[in-house]
mmCIF file of the C-alpha atoms, coordinates in Angstrom:
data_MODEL
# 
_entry.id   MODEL 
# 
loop_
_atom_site.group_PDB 
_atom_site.id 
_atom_site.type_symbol 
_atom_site.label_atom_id 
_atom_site.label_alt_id 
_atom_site.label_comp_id 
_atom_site.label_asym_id 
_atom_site.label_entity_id 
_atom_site.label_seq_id 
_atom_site.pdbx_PDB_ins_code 
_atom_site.Cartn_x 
_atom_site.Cartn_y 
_atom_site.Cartn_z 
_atom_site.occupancy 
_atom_site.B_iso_or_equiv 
_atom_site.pdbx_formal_charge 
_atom_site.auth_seq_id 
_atom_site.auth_comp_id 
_atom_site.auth_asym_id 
_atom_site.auth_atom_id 
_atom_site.pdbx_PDB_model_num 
ATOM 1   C CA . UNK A 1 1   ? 53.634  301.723 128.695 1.00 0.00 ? 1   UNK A CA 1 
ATOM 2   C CA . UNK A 1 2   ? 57.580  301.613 128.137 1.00 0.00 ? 2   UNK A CA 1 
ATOM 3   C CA . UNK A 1 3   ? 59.122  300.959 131.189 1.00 0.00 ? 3   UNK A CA 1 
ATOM 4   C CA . UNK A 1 4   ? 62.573  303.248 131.459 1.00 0.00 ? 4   UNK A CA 1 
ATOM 5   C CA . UNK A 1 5   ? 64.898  303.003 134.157 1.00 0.00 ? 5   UNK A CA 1 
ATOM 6   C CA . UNK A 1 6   ? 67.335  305.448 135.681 1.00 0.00 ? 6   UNK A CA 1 
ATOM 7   C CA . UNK A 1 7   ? 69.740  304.565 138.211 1.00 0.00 ? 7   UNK A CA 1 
ATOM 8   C CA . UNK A 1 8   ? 68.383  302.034 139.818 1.00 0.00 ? 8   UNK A CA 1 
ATOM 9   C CA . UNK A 1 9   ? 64.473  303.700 139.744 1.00 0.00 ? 9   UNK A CA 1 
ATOM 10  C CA . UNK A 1 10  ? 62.219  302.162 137.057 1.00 0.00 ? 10  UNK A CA 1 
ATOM 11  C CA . UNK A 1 11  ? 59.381  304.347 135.512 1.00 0.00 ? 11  UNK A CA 1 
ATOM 12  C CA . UNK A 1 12  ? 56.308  303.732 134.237 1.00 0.00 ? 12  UNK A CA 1 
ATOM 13  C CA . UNK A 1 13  ? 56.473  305.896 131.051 1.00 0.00 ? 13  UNK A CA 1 
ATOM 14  C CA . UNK A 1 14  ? 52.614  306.801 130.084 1.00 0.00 ? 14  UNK A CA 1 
ATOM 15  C CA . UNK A 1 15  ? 52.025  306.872 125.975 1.00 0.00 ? 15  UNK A CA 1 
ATOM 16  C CA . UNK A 1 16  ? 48.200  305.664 126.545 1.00 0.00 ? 16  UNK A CA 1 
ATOM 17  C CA . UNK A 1 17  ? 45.158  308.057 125.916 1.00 0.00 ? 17  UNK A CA 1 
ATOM 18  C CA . UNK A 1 18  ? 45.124  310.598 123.636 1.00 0.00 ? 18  UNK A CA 1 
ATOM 19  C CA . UNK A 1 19  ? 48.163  310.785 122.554 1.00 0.00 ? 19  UNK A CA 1 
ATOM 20  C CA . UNK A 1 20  ? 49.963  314.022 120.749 1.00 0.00 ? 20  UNK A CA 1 
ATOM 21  C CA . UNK A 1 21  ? 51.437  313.508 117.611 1.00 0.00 ? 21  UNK A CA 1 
ATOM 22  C CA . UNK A 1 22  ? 54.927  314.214 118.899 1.00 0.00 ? 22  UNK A CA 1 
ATOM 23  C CA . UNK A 1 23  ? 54.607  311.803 122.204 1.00 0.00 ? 23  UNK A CA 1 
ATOM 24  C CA . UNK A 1 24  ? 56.274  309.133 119.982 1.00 0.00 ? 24  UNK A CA 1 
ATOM 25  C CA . UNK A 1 25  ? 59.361  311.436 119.876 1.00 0.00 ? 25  UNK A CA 1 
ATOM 26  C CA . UNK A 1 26  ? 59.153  312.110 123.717 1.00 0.00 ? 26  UNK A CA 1 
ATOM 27  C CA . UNK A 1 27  ? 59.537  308.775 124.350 1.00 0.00 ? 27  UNK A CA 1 
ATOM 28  C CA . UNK A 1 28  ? 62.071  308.336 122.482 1.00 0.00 ? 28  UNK A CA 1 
ATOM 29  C CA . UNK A 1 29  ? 64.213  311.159 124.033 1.00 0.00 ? 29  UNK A CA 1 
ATOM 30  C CA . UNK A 1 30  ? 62.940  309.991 127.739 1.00 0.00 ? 30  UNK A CA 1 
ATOM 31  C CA . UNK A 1 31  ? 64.842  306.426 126.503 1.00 0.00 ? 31  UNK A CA 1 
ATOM 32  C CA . UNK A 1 32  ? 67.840  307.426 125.153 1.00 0.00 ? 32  UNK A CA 1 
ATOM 33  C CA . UNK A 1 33  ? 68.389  309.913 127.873 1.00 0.00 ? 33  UNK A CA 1 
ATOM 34  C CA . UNK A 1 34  ? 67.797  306.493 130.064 1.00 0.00 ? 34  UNK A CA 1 
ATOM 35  C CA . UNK A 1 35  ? 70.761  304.959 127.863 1.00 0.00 ? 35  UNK A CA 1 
ATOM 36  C CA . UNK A 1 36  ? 73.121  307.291 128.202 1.00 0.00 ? 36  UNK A CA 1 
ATOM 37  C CA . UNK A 1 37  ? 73.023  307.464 132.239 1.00 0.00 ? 37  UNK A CA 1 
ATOM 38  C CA . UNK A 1 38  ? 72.912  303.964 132.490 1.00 0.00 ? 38  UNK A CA 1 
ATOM 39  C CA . UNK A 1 39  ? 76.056  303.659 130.441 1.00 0.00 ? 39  UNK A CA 1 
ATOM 40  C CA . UNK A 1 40  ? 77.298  306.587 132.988 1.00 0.00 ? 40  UNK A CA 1 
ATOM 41  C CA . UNK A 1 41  ? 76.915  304.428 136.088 1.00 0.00 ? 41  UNK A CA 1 
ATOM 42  C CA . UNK A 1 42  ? 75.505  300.989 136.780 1.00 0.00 ? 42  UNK A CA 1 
ATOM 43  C CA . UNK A 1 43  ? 73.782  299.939 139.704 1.00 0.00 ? 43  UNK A CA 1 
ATOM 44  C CA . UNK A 1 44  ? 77.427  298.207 141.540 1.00 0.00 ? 44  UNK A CA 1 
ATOM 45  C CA . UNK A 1 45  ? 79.176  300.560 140.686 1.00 0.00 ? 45  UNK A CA 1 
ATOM 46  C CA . UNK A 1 46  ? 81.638  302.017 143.074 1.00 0.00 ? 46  UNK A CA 1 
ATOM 47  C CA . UNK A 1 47  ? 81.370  306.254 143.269 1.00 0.00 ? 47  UNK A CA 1 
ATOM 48  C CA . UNK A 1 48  ? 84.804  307.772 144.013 1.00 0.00 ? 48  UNK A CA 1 
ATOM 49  C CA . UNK A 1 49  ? 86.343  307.645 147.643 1.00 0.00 ? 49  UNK A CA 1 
ATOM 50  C CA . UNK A 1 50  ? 89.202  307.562 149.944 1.00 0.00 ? 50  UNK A CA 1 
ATOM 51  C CA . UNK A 1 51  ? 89.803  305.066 152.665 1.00 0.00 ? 51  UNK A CA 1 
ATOM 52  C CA . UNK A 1 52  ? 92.475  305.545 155.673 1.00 0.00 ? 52  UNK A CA 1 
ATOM 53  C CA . UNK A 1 53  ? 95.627  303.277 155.832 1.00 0.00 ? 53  UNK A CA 1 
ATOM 54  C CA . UNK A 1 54  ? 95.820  302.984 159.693 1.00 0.00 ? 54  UNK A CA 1 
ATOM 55  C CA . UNK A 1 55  ? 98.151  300.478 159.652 1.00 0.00 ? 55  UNK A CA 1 
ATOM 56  C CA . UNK A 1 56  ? 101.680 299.888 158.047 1.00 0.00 ? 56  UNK A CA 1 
ATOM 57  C CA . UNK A 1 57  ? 100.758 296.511 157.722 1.00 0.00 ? 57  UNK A CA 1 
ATOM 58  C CA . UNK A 1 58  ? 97.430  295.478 156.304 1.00 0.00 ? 58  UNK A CA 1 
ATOM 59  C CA . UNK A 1 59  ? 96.434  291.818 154.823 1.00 0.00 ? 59  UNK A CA 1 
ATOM 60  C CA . UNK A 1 60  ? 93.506  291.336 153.451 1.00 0.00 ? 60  UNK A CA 1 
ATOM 61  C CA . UNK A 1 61  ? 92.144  294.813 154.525 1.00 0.00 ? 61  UNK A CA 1 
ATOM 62  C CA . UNK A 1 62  ? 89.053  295.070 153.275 1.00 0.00 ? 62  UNK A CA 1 
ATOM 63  C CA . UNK A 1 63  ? 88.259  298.073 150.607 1.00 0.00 ? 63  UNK A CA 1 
ATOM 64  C CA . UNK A 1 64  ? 85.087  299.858 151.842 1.00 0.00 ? 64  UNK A CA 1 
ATOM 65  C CA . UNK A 1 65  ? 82.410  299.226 149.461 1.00 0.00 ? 65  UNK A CA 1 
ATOM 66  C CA . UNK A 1 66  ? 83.934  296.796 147.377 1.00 0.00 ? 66  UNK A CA 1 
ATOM 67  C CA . UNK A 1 67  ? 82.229  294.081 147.227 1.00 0.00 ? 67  UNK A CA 1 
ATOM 68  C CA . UNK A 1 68  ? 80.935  292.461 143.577 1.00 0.00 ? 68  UNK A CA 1 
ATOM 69  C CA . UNK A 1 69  ? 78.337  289.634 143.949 1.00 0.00 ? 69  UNK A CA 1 
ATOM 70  C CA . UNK A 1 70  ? 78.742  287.582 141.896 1.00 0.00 ? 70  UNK A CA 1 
ATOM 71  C CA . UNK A 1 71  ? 74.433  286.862 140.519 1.00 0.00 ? 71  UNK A CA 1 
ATOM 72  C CA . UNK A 1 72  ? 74.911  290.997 139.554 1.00 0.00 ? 72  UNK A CA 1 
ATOM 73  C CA . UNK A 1 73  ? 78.503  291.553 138.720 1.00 0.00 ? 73  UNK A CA 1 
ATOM 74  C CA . UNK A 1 74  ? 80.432  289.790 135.613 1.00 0.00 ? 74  UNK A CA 1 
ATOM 75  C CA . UNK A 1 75  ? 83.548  291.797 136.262 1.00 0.00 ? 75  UNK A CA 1 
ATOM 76  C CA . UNK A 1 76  ? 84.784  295.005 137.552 1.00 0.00 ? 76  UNK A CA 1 
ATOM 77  C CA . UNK A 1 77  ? 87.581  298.105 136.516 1.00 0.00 ? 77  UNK A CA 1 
ATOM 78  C CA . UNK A 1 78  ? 88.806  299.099 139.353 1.00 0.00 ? 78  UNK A CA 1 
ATOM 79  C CA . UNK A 1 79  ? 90.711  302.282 139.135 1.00 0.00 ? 79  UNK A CA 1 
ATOM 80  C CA . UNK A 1 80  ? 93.085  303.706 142.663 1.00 0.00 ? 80  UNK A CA 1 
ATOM 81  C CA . UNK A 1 81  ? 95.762  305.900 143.372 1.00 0.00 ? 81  UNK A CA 1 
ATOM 82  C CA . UNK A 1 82  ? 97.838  304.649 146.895 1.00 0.00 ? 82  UNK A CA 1 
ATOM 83  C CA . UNK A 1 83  ? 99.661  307.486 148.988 1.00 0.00 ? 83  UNK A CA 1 
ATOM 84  C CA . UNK A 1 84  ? 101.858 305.364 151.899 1.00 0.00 ? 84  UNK A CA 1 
ATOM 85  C CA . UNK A 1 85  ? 104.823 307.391 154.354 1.00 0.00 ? 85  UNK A CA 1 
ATOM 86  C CA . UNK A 1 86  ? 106.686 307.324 156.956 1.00 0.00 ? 86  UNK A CA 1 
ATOM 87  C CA . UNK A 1 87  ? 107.621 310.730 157.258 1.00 0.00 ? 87  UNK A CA 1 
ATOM 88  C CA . UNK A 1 88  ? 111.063 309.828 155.304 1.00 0.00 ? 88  UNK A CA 1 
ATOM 89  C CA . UNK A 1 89  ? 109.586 307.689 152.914 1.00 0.00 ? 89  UNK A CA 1 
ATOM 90  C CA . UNK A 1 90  ? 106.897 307.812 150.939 1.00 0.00 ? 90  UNK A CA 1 
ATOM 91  C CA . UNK A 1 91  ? 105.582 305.467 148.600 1.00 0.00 ? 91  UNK A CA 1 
ATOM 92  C CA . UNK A 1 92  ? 103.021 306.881 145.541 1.00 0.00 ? 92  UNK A CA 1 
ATOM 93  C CA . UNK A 1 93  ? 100.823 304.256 143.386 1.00 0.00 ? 93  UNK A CA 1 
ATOM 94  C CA . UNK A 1 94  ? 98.408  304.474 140.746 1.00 0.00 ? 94  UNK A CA 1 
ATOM 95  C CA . UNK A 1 95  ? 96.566  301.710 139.473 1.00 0.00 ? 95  UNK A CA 1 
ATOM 96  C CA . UNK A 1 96  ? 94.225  299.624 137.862 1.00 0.00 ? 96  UNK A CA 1 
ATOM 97  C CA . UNK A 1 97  ? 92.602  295.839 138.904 1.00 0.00 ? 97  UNK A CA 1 
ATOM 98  C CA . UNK A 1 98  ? 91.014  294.372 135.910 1.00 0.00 ? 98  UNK A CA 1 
ATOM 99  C CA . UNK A 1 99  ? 88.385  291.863 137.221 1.00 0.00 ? 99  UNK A CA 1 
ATOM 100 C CA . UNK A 1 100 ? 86.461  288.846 136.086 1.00 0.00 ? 100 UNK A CA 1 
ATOM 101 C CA . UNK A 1 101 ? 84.295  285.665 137.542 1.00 0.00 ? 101 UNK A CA 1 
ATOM 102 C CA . UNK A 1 102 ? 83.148  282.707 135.957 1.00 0.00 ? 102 UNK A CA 1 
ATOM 103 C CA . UNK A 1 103 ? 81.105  280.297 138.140 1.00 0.00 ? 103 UNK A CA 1 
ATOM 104 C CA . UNK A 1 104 ? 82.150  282.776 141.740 1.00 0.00 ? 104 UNK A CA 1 
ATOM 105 C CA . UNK A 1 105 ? 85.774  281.974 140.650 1.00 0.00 ? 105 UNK A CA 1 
ATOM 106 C CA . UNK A 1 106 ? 87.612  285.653 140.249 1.00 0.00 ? 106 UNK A CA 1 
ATOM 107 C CA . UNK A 1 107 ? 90.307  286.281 137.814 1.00 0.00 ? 107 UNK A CA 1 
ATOM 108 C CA . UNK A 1 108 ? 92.342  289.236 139.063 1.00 0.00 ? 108 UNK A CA 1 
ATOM 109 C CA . UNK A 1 109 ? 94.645  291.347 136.539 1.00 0.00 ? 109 UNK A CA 1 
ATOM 110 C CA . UNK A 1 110 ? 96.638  293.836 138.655 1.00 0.00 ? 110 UNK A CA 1 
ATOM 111 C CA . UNK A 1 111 ? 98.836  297.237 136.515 1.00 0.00 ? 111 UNK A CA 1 
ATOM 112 C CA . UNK A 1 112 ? 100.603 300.080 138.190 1.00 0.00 ? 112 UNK A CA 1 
ATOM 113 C CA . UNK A 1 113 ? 103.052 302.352 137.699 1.00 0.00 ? 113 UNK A CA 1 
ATOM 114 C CA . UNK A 1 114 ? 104.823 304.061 140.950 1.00 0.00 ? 114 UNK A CA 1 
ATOM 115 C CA . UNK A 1 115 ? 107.726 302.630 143.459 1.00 0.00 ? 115 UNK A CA 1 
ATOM 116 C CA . UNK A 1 116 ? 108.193 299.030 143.480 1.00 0.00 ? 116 UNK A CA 1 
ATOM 117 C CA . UNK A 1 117 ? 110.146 297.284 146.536 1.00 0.00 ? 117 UNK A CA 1 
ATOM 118 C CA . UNK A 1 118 ? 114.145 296.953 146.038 1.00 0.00 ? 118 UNK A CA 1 
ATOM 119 C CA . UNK A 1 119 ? 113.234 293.132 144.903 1.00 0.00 ? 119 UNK A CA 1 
ATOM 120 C CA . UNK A 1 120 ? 111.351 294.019 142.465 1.00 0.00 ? 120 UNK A CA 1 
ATOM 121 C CA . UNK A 1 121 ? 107.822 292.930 144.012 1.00 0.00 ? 121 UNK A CA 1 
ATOM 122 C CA . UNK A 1 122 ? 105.007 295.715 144.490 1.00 0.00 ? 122 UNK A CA 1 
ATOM 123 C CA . UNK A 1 123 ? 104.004 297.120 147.709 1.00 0.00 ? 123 UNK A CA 1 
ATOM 124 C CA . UNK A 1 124 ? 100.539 296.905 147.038 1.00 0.00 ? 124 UNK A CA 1 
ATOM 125 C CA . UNK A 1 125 ? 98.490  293.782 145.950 1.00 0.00 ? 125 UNK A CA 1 
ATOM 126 C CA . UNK A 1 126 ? 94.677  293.075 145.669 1.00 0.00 ? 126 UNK A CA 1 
ATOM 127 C CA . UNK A 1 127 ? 92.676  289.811 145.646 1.00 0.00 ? 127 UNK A CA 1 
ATOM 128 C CA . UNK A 1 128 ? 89.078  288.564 146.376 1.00 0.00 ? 128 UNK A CA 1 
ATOM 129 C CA . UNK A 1 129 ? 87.502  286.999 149.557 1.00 0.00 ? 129 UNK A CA 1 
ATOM 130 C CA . UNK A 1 130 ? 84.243  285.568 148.754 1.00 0.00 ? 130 UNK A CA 1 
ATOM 131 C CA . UNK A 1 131 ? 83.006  288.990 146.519 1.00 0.00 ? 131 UNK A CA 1 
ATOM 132 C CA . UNK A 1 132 ? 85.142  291.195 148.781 1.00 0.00 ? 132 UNK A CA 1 
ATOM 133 C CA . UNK A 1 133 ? 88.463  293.182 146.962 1.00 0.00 ? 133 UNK A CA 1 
ATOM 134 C CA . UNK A 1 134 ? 90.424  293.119 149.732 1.00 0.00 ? 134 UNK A CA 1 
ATOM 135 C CA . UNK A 1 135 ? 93.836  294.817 149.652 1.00 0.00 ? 135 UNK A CA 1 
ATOM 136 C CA . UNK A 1 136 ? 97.959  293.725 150.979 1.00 0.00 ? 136 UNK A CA 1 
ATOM 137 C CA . UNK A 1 137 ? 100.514 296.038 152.112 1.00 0.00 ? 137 UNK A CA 1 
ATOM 138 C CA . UNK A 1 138 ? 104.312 295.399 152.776 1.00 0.00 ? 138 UNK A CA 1 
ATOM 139 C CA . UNK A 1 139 ? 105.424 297.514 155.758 1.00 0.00 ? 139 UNK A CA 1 
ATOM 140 C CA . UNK A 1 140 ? 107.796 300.597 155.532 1.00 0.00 ? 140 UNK A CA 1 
ATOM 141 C CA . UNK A 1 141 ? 110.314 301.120 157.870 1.00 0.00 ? 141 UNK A CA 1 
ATOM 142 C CA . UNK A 1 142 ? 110.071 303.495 160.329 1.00 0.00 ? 142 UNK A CA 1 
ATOM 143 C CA . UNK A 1 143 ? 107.452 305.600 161.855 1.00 0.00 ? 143 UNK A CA 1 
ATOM 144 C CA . UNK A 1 144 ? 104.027 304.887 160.041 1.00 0.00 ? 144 UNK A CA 1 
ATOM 145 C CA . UNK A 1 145 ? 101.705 308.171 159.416 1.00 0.00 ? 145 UNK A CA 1 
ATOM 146 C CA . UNK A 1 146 ? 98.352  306.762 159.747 1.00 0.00 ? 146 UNK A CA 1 
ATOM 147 C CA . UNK A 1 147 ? 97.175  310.010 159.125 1.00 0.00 ? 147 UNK A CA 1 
ATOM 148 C CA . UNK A 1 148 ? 98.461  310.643 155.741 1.00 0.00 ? 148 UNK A CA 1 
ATOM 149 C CA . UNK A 1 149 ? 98.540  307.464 154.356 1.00 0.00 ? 149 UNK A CA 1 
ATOM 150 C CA . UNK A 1 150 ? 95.434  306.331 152.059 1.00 0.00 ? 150 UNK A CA 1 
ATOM 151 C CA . UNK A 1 151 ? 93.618  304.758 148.850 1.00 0.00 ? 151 UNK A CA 1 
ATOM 152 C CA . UNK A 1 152 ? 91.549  306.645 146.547 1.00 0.00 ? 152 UNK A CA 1 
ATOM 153 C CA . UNK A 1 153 ? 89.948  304.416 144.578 1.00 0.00 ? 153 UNK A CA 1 
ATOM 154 C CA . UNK A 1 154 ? 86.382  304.177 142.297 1.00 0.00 ? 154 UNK A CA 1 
ATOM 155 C CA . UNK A 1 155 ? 84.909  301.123 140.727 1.00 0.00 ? 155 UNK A CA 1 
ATOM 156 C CA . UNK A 1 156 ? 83.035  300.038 137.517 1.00 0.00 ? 156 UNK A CA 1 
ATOM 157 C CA . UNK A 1 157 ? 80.959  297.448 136.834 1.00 0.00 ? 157 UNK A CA 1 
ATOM 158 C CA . UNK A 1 158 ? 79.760  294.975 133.962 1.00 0.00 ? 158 UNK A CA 1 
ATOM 159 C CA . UNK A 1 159 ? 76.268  293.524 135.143 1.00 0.00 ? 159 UNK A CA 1 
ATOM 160 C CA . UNK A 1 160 ? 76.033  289.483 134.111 1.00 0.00 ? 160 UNK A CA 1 
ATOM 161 C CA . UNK A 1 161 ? 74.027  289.340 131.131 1.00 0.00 ? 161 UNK A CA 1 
ATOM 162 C CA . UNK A 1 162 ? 73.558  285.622 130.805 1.00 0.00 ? 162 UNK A CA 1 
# 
C-alpha cells in the first residue's frame, strides 16, 4: 500500500484486492498530485502574516512563528516587506534573509532595497537566537506610531535531507 503524504497527513493509499485495470494510473495521479503540494508548502514553512512594531526600538524582537529547528530545517527564504513612521517619517523595506545551518550554527544572508540610515547602515537587521529569527530596529526620531508600523513577512523551508 503506497503511503502518500499531504501536508503534513500521511495516507494509506489502498491498491490491494481486486484491483481495476486503471488503479495503477490512480495511483499514480494520487502521487504526483502529493508532489506537487509538497513542493507548494513544507511542513516549517511559514504562511504569510503581519506582526505589530510596538516599539521604535526593538532588539532581538522576536518574529512570531519563526522559529527553524534545526533536526527539520536545513535553511530557510525568508521573504518581508517593513512599514516604520513617525508621522513625518516613514521608513519602507522590502526584503529577503537567505538562511542556512550546519551543525545548529546559522549562516544569515540579509538583501533589501528601501531607505538606508544617513551612514549608510540599514534600519532593519535579522539574526538567530537558538532557532529563533529575531529582528533589530534603529529608532526614528520623533513620535513613534505603534499603530501603523509593521512586518509582513512569509517563510520557506528546505527540510534536512541527510
Amino acid at each position: 500500500m503506497p503511503i502518500i503524504q499531504v501536508g503534513t497527513q500521511q495516507i494509506n493509499f489502498p491498491n490491494t484486492g481486486r484491483d481495476a485495470i486503471w488503479s495503477g494510473t490512480v495511483i499514480q495521479f494520487a502521487e504526483a498530485v502529493s508532489q506537487i503540494l509538497l513542493s507548494l508548502s513544507a511542513p516549517n514553512d511559514i504562511p504569510p502574516r503581519v506582526q505589530t512594531l510596538s516599539s521604535d526600538i526593538n532588539t532581538l524582537l522576536p518574529l512570531d512563528g519563526c522559529s527553524f529547528a534545526n533536526t527539520g530545517v536545513r535553511g530557510f527564504l525568508f521573504q518581508y516587506n517593513i512599514y516604520r513612521t513617525n508621522g513625518v517619517i516613514i521608513i519602507t523595506e522590502s526584503g529577503t534573509v537567505e538562511a542556512v545551518q550546519n551543525g545548529g550554527v546559522w549562516t544569515l544572508q540579509h538583501e533589501f532595497t528601501g531607505q538606508s540610515q544617513p551612514n549608510g547602515f540599514p534600519y532593519h537587521s535579522f539574526e538567530m537566537q537558538a532557532d529563533q529569527l529575531v529582528l533589530n530596529t534603529t529608532a526614528l526620531t520623533g513620535a513613534y506610531d505603534i499603530n501603523n508600523s509593521t512586518i509582513s513577512f512569509y517563510a520557506k523551508t528546505q527540510l534536512v535531507s541527510n
